[in-house]
VOBA-1610 file (N, C-alpha, C; in pm, whole numbers, padded with zeros to 5 digits, always signed):
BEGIN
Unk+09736+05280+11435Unk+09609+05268+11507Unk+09502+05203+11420Unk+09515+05251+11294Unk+09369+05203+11211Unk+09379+05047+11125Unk+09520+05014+11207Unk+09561+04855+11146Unk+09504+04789+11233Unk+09476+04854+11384Unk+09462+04770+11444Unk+09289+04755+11507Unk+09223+04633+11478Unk+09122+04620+11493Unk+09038+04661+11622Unk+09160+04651+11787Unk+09077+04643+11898Unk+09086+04780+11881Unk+09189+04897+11865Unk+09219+05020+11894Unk+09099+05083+11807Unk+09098+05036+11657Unk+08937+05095+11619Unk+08837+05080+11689Unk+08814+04982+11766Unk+08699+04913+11847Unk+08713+05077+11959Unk+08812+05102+12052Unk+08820+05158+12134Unk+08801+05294+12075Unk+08845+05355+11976Unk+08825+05440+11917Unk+08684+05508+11842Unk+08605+05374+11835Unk+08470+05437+11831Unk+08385+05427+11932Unk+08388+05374+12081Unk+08363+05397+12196Unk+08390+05509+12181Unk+08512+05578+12172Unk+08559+05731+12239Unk+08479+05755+12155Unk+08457+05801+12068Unk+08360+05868+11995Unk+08193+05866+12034Unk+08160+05766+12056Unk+08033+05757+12116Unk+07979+05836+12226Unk+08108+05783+12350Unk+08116+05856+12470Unk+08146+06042+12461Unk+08164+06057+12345Unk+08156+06227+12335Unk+08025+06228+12281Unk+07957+06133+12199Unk+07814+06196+12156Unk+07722+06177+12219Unk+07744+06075+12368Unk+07696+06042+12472Unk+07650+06175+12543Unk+07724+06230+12573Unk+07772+06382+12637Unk+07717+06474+12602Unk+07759+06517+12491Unk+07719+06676+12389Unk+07558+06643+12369Unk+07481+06519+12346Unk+07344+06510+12357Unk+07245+06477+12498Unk+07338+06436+12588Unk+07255+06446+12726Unk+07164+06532+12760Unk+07072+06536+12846Unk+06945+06622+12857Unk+06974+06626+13069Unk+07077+06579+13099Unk+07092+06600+13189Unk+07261+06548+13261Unk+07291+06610+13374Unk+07436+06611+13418Unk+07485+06454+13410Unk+07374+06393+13477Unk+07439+06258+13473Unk+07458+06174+13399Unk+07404+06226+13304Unk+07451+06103+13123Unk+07536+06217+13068Unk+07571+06314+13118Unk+07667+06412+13058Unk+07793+06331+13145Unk+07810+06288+13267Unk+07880+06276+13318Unk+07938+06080+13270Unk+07840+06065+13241Unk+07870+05935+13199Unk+07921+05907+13038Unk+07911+06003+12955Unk+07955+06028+12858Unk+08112+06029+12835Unk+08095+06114+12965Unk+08304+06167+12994Unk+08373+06058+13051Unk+08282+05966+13149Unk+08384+05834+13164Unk+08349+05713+13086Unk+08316+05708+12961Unk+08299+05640+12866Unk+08480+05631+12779Unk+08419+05808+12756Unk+08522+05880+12641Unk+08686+05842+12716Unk+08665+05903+12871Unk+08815+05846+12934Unk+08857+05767+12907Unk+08788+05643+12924Unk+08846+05491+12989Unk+08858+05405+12818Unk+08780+05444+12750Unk+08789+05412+12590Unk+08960+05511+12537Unk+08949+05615+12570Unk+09103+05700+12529Unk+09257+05622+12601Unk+09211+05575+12777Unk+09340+05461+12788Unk+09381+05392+12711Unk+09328+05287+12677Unk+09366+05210+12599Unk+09489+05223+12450Unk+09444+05333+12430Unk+09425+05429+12282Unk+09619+05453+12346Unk+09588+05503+12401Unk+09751+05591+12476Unk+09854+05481+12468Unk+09812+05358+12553Unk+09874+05281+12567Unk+09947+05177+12471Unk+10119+05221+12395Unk+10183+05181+12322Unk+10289+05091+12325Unk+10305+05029+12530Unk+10423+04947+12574Unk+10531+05000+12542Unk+10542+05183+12552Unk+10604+05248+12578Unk+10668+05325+12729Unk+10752+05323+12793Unk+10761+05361+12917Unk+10684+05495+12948Unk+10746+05611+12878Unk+10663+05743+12863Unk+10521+05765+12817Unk+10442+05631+12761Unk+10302+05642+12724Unk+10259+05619+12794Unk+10319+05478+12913Unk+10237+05464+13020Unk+10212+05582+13140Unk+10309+05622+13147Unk+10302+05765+13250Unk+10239+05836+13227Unk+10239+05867+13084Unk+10107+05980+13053Unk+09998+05883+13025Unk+09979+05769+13006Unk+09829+05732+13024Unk+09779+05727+13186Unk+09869+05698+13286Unk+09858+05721+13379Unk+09840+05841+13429Unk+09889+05976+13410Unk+09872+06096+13426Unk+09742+06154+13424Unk+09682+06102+13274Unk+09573+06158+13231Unk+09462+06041+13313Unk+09500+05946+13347Unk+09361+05907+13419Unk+09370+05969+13543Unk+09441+05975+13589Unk+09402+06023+13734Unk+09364+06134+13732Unk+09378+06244+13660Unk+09368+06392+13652Unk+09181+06362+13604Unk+09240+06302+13497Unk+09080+06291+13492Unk+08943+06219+13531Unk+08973+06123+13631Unk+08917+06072+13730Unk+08877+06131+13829Unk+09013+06287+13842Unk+09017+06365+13990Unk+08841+06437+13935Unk+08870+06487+13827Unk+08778+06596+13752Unk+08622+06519+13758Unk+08667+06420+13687Unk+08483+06354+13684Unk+08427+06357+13819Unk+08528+06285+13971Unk+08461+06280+14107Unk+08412+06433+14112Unk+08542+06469+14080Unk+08429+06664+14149Unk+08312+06662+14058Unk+08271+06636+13960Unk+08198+06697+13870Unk+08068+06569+13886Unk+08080+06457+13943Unk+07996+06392+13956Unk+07925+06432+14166Unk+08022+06503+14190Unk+08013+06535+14383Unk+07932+06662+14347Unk+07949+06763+14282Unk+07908+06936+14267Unk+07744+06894+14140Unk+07723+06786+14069Unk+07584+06752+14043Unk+07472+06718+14108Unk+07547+06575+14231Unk+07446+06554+14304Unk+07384+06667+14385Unk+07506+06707+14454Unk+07469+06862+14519Unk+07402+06911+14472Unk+07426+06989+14346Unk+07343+07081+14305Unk+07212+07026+14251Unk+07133+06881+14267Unk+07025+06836+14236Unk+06958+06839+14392Unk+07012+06822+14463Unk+07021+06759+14652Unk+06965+06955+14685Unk+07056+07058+14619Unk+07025+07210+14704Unk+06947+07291+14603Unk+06875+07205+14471Unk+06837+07256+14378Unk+06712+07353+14439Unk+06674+07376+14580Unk+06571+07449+14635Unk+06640+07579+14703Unk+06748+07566+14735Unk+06842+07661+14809Unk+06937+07753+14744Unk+06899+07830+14715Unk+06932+07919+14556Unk+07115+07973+14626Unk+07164+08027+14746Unk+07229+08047+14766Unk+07366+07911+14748Unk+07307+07815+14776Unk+07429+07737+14754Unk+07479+07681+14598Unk+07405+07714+14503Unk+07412+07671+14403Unk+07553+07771+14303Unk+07552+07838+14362Unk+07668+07954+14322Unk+07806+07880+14328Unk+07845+07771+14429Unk+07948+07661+14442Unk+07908+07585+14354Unk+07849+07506+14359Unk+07811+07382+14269Unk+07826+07440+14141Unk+07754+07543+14084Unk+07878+07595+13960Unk+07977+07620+13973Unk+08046+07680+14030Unk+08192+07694+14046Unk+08265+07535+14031Unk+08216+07479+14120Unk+08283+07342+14110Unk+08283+07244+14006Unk+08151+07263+13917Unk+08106+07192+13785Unk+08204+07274+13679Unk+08211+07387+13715Unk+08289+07441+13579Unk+08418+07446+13623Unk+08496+07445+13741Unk+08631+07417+13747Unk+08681+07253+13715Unk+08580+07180+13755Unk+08605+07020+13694Unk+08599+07034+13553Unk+08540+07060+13503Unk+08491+07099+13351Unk+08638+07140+13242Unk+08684+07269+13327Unk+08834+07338+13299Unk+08924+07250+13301Unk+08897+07169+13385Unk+09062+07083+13442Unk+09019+06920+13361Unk+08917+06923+13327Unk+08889+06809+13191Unk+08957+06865+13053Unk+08934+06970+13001Unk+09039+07022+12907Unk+09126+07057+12904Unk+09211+07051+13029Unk+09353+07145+13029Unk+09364+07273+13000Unk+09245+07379+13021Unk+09258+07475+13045Unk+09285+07540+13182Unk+09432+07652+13145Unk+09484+07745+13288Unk+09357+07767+13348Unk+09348+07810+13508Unk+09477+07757+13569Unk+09496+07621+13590Unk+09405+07509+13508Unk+09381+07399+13527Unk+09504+07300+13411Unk+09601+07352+13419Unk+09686+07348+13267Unk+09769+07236+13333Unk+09789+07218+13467Unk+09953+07170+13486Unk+10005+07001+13416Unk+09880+06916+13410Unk+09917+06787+13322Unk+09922+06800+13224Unk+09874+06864+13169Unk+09893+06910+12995Unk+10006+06890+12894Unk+10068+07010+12938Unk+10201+06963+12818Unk+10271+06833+12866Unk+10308+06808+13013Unk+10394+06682+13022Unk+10322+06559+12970Unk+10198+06585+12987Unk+10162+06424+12937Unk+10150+06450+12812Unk+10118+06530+12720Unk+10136+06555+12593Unk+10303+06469+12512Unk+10405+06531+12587Unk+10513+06485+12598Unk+10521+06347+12554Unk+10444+06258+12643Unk+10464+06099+12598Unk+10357+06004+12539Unk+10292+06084+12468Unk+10201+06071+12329Unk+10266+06092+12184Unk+10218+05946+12150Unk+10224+05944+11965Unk+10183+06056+11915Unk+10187+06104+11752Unk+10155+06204+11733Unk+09988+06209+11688Unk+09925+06072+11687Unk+09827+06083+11625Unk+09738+06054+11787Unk+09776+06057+11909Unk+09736+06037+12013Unk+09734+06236+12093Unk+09806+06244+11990Unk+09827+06380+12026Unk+09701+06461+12019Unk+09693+06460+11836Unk+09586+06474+11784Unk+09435+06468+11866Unk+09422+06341+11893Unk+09280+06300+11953Unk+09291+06394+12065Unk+09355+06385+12152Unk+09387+06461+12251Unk+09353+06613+12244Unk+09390+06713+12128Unk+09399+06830+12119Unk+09270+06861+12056Unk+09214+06757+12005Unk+09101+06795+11906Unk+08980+06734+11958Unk+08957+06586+11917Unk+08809+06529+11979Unk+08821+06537+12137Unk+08888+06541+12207Unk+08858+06493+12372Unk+08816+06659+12397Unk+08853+06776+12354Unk+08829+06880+12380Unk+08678+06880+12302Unk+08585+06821+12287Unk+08434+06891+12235Unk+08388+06877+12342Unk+08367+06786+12413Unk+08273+06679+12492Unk+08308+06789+12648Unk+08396+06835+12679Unk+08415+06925+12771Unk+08393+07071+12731Unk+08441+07142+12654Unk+08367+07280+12611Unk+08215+07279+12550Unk+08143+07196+12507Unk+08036+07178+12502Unk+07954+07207+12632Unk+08040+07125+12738Unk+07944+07138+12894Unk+07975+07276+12940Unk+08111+07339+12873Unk+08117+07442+12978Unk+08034+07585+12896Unk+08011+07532+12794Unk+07914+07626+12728Unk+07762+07632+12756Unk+07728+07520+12848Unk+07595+07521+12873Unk+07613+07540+13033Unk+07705+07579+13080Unk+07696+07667+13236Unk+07751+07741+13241Unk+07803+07859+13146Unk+07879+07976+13147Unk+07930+08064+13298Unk+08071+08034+13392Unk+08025+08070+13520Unk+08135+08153+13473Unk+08114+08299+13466Unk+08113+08452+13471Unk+08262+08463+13466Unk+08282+08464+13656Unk+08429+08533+13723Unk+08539+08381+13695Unk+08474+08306+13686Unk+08608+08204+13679Unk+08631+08238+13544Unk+08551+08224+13416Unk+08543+08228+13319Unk+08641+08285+13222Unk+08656+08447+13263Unk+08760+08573+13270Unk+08836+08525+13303Unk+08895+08488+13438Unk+09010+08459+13529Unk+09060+08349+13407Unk+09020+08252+13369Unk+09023+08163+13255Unk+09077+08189+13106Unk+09017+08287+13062Unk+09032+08338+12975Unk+09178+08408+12971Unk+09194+08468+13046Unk+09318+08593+13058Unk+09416+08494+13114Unk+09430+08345+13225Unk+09541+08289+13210Unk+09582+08178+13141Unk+09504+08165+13039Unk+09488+08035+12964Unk+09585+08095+12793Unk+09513+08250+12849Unk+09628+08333+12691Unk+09724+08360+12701Unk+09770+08384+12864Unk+09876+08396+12947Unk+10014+08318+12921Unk+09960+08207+13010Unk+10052+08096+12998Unk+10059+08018+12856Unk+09953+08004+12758Unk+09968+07965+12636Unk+10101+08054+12533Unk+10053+08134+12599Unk+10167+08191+12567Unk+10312+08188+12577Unk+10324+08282+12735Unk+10495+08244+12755Unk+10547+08103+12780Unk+10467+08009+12835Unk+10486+07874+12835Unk+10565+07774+12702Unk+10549+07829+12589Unk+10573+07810+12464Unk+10695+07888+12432Unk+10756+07984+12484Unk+10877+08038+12471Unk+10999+07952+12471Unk+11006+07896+12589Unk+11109+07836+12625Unk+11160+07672+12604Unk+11012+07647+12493Unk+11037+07478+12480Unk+11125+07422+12364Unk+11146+07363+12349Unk+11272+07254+12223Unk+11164+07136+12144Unk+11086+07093+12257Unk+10993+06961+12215Unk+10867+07024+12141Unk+10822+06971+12035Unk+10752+07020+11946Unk+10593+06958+11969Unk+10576+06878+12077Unk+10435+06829+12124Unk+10383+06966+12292Unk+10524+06949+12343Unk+10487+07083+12419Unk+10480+07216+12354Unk+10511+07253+12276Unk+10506+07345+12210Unk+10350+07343+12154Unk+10278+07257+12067Unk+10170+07243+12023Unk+10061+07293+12160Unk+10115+07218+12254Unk+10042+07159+12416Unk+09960+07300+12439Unk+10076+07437+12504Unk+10110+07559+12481Unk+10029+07594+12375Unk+10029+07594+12276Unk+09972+07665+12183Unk+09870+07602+12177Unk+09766+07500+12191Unk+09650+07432+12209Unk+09581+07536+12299Unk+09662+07556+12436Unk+09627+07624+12568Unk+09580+07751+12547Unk+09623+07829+12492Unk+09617+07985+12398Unk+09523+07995+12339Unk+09475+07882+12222Unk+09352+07874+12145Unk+09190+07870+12255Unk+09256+07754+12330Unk+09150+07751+12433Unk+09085+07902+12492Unk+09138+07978+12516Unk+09124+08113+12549Unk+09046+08174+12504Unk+09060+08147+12330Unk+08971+08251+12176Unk+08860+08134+12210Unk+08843+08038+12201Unk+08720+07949+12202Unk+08615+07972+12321Unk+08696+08039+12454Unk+08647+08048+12601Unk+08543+08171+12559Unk+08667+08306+12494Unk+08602+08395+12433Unk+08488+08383+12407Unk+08492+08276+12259Unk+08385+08353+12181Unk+08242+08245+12250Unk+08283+08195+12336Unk+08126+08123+12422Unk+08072+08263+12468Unk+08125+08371+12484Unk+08069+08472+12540Unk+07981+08482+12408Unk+07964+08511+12318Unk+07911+08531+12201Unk+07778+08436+12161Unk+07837+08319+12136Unk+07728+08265+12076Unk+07832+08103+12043Unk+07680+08037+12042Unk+07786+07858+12055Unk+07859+07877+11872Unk+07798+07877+11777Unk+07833+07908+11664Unk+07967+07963+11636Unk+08004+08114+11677Unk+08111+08147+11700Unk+08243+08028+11726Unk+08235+07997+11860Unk+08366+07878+11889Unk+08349+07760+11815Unk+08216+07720+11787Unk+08222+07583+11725Unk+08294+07593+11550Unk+08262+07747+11498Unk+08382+07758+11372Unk+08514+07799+11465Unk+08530+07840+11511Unk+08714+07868+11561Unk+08737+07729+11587Unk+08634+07621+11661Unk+08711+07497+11668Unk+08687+07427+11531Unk+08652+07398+11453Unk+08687+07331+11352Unk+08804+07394+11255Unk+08809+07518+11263Unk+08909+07560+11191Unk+09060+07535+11274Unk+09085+07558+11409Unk+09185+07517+11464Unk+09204+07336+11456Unk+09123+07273+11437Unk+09097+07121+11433Unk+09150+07088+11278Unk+09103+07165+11144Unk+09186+07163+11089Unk+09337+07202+11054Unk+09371+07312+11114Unk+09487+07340+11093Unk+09640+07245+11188Unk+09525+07234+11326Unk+09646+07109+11390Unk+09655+06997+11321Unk+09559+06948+11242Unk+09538+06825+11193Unk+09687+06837+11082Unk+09637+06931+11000Unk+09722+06965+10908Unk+09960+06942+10947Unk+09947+07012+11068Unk+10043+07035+11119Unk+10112+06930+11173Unk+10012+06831+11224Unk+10046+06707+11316Unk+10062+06585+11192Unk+10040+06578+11066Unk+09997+06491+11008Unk+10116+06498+10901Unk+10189+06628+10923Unk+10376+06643+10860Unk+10433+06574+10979Unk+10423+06628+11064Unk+10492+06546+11209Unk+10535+06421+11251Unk+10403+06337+11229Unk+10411+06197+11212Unk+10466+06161+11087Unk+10429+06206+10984Unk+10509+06123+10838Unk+10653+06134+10845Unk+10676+06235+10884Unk+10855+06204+10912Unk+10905+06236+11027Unk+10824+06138+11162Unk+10852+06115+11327Unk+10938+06191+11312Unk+10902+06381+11365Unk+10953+06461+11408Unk+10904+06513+11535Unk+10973+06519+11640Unk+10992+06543+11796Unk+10997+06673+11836Unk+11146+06720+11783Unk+11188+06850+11845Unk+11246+06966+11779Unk+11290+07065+11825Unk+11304+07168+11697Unk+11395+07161+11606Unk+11534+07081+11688Unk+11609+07056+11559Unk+11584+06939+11482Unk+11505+06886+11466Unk+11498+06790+11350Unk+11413+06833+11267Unk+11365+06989+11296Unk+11252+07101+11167Unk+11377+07138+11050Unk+11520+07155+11116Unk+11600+07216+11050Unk+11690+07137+10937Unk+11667+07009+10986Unk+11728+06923+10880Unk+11593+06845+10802Unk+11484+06900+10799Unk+11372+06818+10766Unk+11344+06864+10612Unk+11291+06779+10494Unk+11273+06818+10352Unk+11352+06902+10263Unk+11509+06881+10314Unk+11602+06922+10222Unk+11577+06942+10064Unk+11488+06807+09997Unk+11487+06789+09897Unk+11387+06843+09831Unk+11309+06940+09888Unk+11226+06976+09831Unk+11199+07164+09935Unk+11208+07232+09920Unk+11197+07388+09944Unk+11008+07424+09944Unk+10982+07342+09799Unk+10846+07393+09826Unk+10718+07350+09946Unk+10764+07207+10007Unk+10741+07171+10061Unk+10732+07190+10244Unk+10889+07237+10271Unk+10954+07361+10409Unk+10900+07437+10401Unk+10818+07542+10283Unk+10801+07631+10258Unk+10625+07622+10347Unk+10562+07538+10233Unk+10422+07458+10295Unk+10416+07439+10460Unk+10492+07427+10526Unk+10551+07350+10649Unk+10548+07489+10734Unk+10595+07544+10696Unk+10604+07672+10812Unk+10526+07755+10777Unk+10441+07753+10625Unk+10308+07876+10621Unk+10222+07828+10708Unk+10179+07669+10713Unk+10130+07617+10841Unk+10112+07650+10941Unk+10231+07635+10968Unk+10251+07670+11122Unk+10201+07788+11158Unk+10273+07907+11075Unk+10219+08063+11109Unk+10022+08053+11074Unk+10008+07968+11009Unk+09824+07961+10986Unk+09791+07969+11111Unk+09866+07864+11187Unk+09793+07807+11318Unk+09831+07944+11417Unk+09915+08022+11365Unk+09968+08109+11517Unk+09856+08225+11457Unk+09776+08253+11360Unk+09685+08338+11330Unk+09732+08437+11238Unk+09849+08428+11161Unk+09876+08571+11100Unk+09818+08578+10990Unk+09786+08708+10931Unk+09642+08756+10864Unk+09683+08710+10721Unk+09749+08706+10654Unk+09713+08643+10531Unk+09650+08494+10517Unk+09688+08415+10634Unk+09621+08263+10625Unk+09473+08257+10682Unk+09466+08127+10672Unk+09329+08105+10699Unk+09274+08069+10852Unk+09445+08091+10959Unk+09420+08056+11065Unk+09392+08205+11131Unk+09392+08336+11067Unk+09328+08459+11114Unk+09210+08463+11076Unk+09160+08414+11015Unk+09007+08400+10977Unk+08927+08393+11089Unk+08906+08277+11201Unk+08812+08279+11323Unk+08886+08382+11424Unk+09009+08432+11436Unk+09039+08481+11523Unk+08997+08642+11477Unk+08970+08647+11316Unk+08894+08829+11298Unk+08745+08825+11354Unk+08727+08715+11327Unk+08508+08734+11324Unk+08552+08738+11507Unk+08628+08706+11592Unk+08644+08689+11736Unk+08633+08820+11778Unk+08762+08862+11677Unk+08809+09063+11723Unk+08615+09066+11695Unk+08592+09084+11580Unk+08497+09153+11544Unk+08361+09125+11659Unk+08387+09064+11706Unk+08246+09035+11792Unk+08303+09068+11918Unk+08424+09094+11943Unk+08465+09143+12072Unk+08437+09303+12074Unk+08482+09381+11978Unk+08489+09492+11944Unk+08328+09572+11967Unk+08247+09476+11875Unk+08090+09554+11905Unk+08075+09527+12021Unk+08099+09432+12127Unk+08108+09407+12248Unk+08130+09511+12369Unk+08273+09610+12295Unk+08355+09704+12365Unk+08358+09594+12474Unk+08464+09557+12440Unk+08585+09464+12522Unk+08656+09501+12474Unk+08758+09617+12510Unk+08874+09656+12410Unk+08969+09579+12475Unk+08972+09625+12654Unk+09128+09623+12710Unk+09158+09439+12702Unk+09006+09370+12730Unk+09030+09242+12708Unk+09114+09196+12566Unk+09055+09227+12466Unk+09122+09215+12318Unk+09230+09225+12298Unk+09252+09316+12326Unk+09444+09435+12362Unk+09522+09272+12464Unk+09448+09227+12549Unk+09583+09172+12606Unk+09546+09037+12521Unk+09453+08956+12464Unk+09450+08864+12390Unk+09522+08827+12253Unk+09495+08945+12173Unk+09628+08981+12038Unk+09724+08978+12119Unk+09784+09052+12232Unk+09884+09087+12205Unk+09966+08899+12282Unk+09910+08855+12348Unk+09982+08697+12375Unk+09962+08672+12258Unk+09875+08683+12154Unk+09896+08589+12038Unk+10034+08628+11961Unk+10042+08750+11941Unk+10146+08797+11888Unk+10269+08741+11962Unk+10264+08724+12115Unk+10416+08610+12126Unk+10434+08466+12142Unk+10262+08425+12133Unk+10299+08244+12017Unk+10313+08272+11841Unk+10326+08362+11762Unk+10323+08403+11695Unk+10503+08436+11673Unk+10572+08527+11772Unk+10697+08504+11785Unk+10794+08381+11768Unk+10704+08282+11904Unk+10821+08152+11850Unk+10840+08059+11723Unk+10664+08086+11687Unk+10646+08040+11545Unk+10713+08100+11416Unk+10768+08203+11420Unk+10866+08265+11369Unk+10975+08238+11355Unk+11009+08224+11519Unk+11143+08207+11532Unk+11204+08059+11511Unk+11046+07963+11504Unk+11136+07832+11416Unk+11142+07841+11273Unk+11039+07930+11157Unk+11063+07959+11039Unk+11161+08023+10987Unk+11218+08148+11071Unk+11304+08226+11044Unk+11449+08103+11029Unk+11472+08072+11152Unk+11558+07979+11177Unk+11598+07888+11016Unk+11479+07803+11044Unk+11509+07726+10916Unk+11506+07784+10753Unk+11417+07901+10744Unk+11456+07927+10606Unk+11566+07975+10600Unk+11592+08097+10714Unk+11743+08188+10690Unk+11848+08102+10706Unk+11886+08094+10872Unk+12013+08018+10918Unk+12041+07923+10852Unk+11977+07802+10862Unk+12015+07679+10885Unk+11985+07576+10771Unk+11977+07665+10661Unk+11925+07606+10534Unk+12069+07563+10433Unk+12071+07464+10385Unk+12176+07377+10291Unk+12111+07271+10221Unk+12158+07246+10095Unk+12142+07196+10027Unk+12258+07042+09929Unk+12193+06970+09939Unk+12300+06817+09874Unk+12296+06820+09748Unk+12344+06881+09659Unk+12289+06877+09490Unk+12245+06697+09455Unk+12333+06583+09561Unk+12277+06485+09495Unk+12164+06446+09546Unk+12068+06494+09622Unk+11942+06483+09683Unk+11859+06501+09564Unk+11844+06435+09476Unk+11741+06504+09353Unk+11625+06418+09355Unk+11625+06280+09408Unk+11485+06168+09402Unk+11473+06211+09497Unk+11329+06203+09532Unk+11259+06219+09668Unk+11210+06094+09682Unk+11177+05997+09843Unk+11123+05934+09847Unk+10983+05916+09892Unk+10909+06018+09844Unk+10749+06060+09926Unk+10702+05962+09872Unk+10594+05913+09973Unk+10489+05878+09928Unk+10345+05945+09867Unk+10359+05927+09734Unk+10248+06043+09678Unk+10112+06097+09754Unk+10071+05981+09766Unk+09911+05992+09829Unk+09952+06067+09920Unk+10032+06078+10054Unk+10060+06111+10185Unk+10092+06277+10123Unk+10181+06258+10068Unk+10182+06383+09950Unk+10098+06496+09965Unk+10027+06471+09843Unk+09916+06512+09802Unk+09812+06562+09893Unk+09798+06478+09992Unk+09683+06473+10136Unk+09784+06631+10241Unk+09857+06636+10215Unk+09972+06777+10320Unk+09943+06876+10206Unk+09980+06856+10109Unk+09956+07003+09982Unk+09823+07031+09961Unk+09721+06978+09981Unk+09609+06974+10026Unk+09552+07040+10080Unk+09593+07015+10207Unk+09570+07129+10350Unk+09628+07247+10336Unk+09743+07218+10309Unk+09869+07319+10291Unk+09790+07456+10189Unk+09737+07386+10124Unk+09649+07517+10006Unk+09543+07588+10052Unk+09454+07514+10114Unk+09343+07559+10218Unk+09374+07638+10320Unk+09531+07571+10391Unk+09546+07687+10498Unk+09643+07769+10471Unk+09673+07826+10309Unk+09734+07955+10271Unk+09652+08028+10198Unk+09563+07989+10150Unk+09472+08025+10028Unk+09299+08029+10070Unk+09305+07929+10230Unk+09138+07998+10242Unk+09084+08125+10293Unk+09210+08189+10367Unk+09141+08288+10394Unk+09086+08386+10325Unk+09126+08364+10133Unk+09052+08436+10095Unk+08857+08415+09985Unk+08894+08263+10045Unk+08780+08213+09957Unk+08697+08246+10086Unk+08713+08219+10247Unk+08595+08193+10310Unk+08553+08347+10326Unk+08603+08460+10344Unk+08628+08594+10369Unk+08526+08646+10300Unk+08526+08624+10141Unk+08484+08602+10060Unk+08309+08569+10048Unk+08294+08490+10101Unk+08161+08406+10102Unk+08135+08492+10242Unk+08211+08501+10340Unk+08146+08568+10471Unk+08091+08690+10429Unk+08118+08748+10351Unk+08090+08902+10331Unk+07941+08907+10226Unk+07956+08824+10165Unk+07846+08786+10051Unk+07755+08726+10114Unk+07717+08690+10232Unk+07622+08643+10314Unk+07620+08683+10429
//
């Protein structure tokens, strides 16, 4: 992407068109923000791949469907801005367009498939920047009962949805979907709250996706034959992963404690109770590909002794890799001391 001059070109459109958005002072340059960011992200998708085109196709229409509602439920609600009873729809409808701009349940169903026929660094953009520019808006109309309903099937299906997959972009897709949930959360709280759970999940996918691409890995069995030549490295590779599924020694339980913790003074228990406990079974499969590869399926070539890494690329994964085994106790740290 960054060889190529027009795709940078398009790539800082998308970027614009999210800061278009997140700074609007009103719906309709909010709304014009999002079909900036769209129609700049086509391009981006598009690799003269059969499966990229389908999912670039996928995602425009889904998200074309979303902008009409969300540009139909503004005028309205500027048109009944005197008629207090009808305005109760026009949110509903602004924040279900809103949902189904991020691929949050029950607004999930293009999600993982078009995920499916995305590069991995298309993935990325996808899971990370295209998601501000929509939770931003839905943080500045907080609508209550969908919200919940949102919350509880977005942890739901992020969940068991991720059980049953082989492909390692649906799998992410799924586990993207789940996070969405803790971020839905902590808007109950305060914008601060989600905006650290999203940069910290933004780093840790980054982290995850950026082994992925260096050695175009797809699906689960090609985790099991992956970095033979190096242990410490597999090793790096799946503390990762468990970062991202939240378990408490890494740094990917870090936003998901200050979450408990602000749920808790909240007394939101029974909510909490069913939120851990889906995490705990994306947490399972993430296991069950580590377990896999360290226990089962591990062998060794004694003549594998050169590696052919590229250092820099290297260096840039052990990197992360240290931050997301080792920050949870530097930031923990500083949280408590301030």
């Amino acid at each position: 992407m960054f060889n190529n001059s027009t795709k940078m070109m398009f790539f800082m459109i998308l970027m614009m068109g999210t800061f278009i958005s997140i700074s609007a002072n009103s719906w309709l340059s909010a709304w014009m923000g999002l079909e900036i960011n769209l129609l700049a992200f086509i391009p981006l998708m598009s690799d003269n791949k059969l499966m990229s085109t389908e999912s670039s196709l996928k995602y425009f229409l889904v998200q074309a469907l979303a902008s009409s509602i969300l540009l139909f439920a503004v005028i309205m609600f500027m048109l009944n801005s005197s008629k207090m009873n009808s305005n109760y729809f026009m949110e509903m409808a602004i924040f279900s367009s809103l949902l189904l701009k991020s691929g949050t349940a029950p607004f999930h169903f293009w999600y993982p498939s078009m995920m499916e026929g995305l590069s991995w660094l298309n993935s990325l953009i996808l899971m990370t920047w295209q998601k501000i520019a929509p939770l931003m808006l839905i943080s500045y109309i907080i609508f209550k009962p969908l919200m919940n309903m949102s919350i509880i099937l977005s942890s739901l299906i992020g969940a068991l949805g991720g059980l049953n997959q082989t492909s390692l972009r649906k799998l992410m897709a799924y586990s993207s979907i789940n996070h969405l949930s803790w971020m839905l959360m902590a808007m109950h709280d305060s914008n601060l709250l989600w905006m650290t759970y999203f940069l910290f999940y933004s780093f840790l996918t980054f982290s995850m996706i950026f082994l992925f691409n260096l050695y175009k890995v797809s699906h689960i069995n090609q985790l099991f034959t992956l970095l033979f030549s190096s242990k410490i490295l597999k090793f790096f590779l799946f503390c990762n992963l468990l970062s991202l599924g939240g378990l408490p020694p890494f740094l990917g339980f870090f936003p998901k404690w200050i979450i408990i913790q602000s749920m808790t003074m909240n007394n939101q228990f029974l909510l909490l109770t069913f939120m851990v406990s889906m995490t705990l079974i994306t947490l399972f499969f993430y296991l069950r590909l580590s377990y896999s590869a360290f226990m089962l399926n591990f062998y060794e070539n004694n003549w594998m002794i050169n590696s052919s890494y590229n250092t820099m690329n290297l260096m840039i994964f052990i990197l992360n890799s240290f931050f997301s085994l080792f920050g949870f106790f530097l930031i923990s740290s500083l949280y408590f001391n301030f």
